[in-house]
C-alpha positions in Angstrom: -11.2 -32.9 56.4 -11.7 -29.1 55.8 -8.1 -28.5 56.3 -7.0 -31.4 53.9 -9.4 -29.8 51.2 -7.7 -25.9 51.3 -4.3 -28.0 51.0 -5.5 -29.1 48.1 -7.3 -26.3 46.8 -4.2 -24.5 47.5 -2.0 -27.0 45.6 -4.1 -26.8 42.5 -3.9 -22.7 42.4 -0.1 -23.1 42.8 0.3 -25.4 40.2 -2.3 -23.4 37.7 -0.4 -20.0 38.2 3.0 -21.9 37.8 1.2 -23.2 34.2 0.1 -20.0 33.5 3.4 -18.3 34.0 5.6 -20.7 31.9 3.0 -20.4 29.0 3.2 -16.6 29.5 7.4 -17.0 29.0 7.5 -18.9 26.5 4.8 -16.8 24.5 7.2 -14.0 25.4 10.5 -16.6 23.9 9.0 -17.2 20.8 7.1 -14.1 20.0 8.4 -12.5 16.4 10.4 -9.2 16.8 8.2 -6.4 15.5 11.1 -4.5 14.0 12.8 -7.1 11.9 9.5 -8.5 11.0 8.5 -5.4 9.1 11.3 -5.0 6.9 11.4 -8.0 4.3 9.4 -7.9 1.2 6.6 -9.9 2.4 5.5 -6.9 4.6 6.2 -4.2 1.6 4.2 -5.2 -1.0 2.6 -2.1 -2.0 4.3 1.6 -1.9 3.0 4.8 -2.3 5.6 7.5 -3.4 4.3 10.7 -2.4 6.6 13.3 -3.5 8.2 15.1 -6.3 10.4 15.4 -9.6 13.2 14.1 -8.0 10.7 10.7 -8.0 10.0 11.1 -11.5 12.6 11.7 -13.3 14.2 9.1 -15.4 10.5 7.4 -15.5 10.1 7.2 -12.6 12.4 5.8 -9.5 9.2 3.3 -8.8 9.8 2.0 -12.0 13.1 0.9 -11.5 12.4 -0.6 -7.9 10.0 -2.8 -9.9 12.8 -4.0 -11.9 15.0 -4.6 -9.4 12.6 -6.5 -7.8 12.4 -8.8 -10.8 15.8 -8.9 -11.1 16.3 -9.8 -7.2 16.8 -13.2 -5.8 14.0 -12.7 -3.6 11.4 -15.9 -3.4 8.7 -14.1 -4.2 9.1 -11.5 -7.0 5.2 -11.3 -7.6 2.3 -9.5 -6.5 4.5 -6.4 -6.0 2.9 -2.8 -6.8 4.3 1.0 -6.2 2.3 4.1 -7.5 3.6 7.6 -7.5 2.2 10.5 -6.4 4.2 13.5 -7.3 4.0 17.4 -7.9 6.2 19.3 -9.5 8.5 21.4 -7.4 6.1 20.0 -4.6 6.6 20.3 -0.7 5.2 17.3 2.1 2.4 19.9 2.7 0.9 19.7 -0.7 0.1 16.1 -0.8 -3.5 15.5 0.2 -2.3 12.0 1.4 -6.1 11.4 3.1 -7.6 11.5 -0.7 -5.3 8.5 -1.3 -6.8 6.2 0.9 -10.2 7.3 -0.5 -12.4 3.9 -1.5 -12.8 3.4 -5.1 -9.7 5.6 -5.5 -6.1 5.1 -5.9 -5.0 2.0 -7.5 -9.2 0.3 -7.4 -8.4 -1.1 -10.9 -6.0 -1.8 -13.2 -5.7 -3.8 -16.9 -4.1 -7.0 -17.6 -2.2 -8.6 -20.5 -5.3 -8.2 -22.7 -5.9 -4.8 -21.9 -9.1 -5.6 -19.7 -10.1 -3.6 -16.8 -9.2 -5.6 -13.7 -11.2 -4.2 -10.5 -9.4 -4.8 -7.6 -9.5 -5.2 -3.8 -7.7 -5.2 -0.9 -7.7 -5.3 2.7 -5.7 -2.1 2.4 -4.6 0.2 -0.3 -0.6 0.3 0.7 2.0 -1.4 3.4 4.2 1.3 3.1 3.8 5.4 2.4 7.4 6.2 1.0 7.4 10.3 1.6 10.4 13.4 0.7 9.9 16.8 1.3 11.3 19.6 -1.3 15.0 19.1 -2.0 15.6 22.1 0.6 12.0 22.3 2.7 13.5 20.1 5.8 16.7 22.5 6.2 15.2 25.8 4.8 14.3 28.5 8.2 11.3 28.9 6.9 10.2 25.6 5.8 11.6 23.6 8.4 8.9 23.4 10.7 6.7 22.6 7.9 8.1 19.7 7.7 8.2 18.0 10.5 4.5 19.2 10.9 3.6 17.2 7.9 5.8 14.6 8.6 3.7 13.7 11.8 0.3 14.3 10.1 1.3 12.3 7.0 2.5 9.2 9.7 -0.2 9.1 11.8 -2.7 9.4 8.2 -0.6 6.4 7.1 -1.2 4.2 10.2 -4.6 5.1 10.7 -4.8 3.4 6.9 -2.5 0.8 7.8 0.4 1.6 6.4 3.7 2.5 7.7 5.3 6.0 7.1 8.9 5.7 5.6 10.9 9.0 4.4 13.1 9.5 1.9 16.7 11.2 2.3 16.8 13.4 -0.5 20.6 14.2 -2.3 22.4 18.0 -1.7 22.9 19.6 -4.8 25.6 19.5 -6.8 27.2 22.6 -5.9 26.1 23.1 -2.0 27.5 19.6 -1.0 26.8 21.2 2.5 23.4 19.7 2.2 24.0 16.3 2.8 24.7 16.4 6.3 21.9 18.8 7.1 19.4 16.8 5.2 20.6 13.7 6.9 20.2 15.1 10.6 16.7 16.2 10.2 15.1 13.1 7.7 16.8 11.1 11.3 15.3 13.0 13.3 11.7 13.0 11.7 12.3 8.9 11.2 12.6 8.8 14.8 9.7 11.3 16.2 7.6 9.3 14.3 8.9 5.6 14.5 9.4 5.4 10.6 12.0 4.2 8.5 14.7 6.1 6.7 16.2 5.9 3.4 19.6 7.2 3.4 19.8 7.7 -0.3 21.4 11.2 0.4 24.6 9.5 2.1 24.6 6.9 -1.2 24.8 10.6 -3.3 27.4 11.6 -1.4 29.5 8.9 -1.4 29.7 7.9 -5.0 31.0 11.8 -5.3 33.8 11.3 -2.9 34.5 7.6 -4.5 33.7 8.4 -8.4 33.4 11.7 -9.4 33.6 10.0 -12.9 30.0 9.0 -12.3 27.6 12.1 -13.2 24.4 11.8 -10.7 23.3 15.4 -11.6 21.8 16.9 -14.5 22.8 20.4 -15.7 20.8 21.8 -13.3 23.0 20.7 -10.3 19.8 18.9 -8.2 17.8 16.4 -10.6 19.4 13.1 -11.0 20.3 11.6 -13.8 19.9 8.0 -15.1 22.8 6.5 -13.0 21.3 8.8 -9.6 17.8 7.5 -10.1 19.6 4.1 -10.4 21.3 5.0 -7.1 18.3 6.0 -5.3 16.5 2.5 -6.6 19.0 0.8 -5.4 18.9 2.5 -1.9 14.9 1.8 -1.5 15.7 -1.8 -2.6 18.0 -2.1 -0.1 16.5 -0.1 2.7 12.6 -0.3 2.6 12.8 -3.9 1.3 15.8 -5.3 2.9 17.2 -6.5 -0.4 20.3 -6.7 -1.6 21.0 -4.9 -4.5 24.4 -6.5 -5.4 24.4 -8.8 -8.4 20.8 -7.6 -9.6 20.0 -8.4 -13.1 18.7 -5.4 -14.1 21.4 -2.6 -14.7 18.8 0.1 -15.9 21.2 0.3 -19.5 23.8 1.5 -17.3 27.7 0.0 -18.0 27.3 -3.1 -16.0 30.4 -1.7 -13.9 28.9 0.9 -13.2 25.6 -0.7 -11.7 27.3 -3.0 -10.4 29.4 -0.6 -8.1 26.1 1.5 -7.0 24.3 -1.3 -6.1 27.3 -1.6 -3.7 27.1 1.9 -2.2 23.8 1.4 -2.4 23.9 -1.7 0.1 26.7 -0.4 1.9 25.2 2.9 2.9 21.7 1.2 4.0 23.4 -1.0 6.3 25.9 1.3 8.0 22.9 4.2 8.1 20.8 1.2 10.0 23.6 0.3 12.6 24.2 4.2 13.4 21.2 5.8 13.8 
């Protein structure tokens, strides 16, 4: 009698770990992948730009992500919001990204259609903290290690906030096309010491120069972008941060339509072959 209980005893403990380890595979089948999950537009729907005049020229290259976003064929075009934080001439180090996260702070109201104060609330400020260095900080010998410094405090602020740390390539200048490669190596770099996503919009620069010189991304001043290189870099984020297609957007910024048209290209282009090779 004993023994015919422990068979059965036995039994029923085989049969409960077999239960438990098919539950425990297909949990492990069906679980979401992490990585692709976190790049649509339902997981960026609030951005912080922390950075400088290279964001805010042309008013603003948060602006014009807004408009693409309208102009998109994404489902859901609404509930979208980007705020920029930017300093003249500014490096990653001078950003107190901490006082951004501050209660009762950055983005706690805003006014609607009839110009009434709107107090808002969320479960979290941002999704996403979209940060560039000074147009040379990352590859300058004295700056360099500056950067990546910052680049690890500024991540691990953002997650500790809940948001995810994303960097922005920044362009060479016009005459020291030597830059883009050398930006490139150390905004990968950073991406990967600190799990964060990278916005190639440096490569984009550099390839409409090889393919269109015809198209002016620079100012007179060789390093701020113009209408049609804030454009560029729009399109880039669009593509990169949201995982948007720029191609066929509506809104062409008052660029020639041809014109738009082929940087949202580049723009798509570049994102995807940056994603595949780094």
């Amino acid at each position: 009698m004993q023994r015919k209980y422990f068979k059965a005893l036995q039994a029923a403990l085989m049969a409960g770990a077999a239960l438990l380890l098919s539950a425990c595979a297909t949990t492990a089948m069906t679980a979401p992948e992490p990585s692709k999950a976190a790049s649509g537009p339902e997981q960026t729907k609030a951005v912080l730009w922390v950075g400088n005049s290279f964001f805010y020229y042309n008013n603003s290259m948060h602006g014009h992500v807004t408009q693409l976003i309208r102009g998109s064929a994404m489902a859901d075009k609404t509930g979208h919001r980007s705020v920029s934080a930017t300093i003249s001439g500014s490096g990653i180090n001078w950003h107190d990204l901490d006082a951004h996260f501050k209660p009762n702070a950055v983005g706690s109201y805003s006014f609607n259609a009839k110009n009434e104060v709107v107090f808002n609330t969320f479960t979290k400020p941002f999704d996403v903290v979209l940060m560039m260095d000074c147009s040379q900080c990352p590859i300058h010998p004295q700056l360099r290690s500056i950067f990546y410094d910052f680049a690890k405090k500024n991540s691990d602020i953002a997650r500790k906030n809940g948001a995810r740390p994303a960097f922005f390539m920044s362009w060479a200048y016009a005459d020291a096309p030597e830059m883009t490669e050398q930006l490139a190596a150390e905004y990968t770099n950073a991406g990967r010491a600190n799990n964060a996503l990278v916005v190639p919009a440096g490569l984009a620069f550099a390839r409409v120069v090889k393919e269109r010189p015809d198209i002016n991304l620079y100012v007179a001043d060789k390093r701020h972008p113009t209408l049609a290189g804030t454009y560029l870099g729009a399109c880039t984020v669009l593509a990169s941060l949201y995982g948007v297609n720029p191609e066929g957007n509506t809104y062409a910024a008052g660029l020639d339509p041809a014109v738009a048209k082929y940087l949202q290209t580049v723009a798509w282009q570049t994102a995807q072959d940056y994603a595949q090779k780094k």
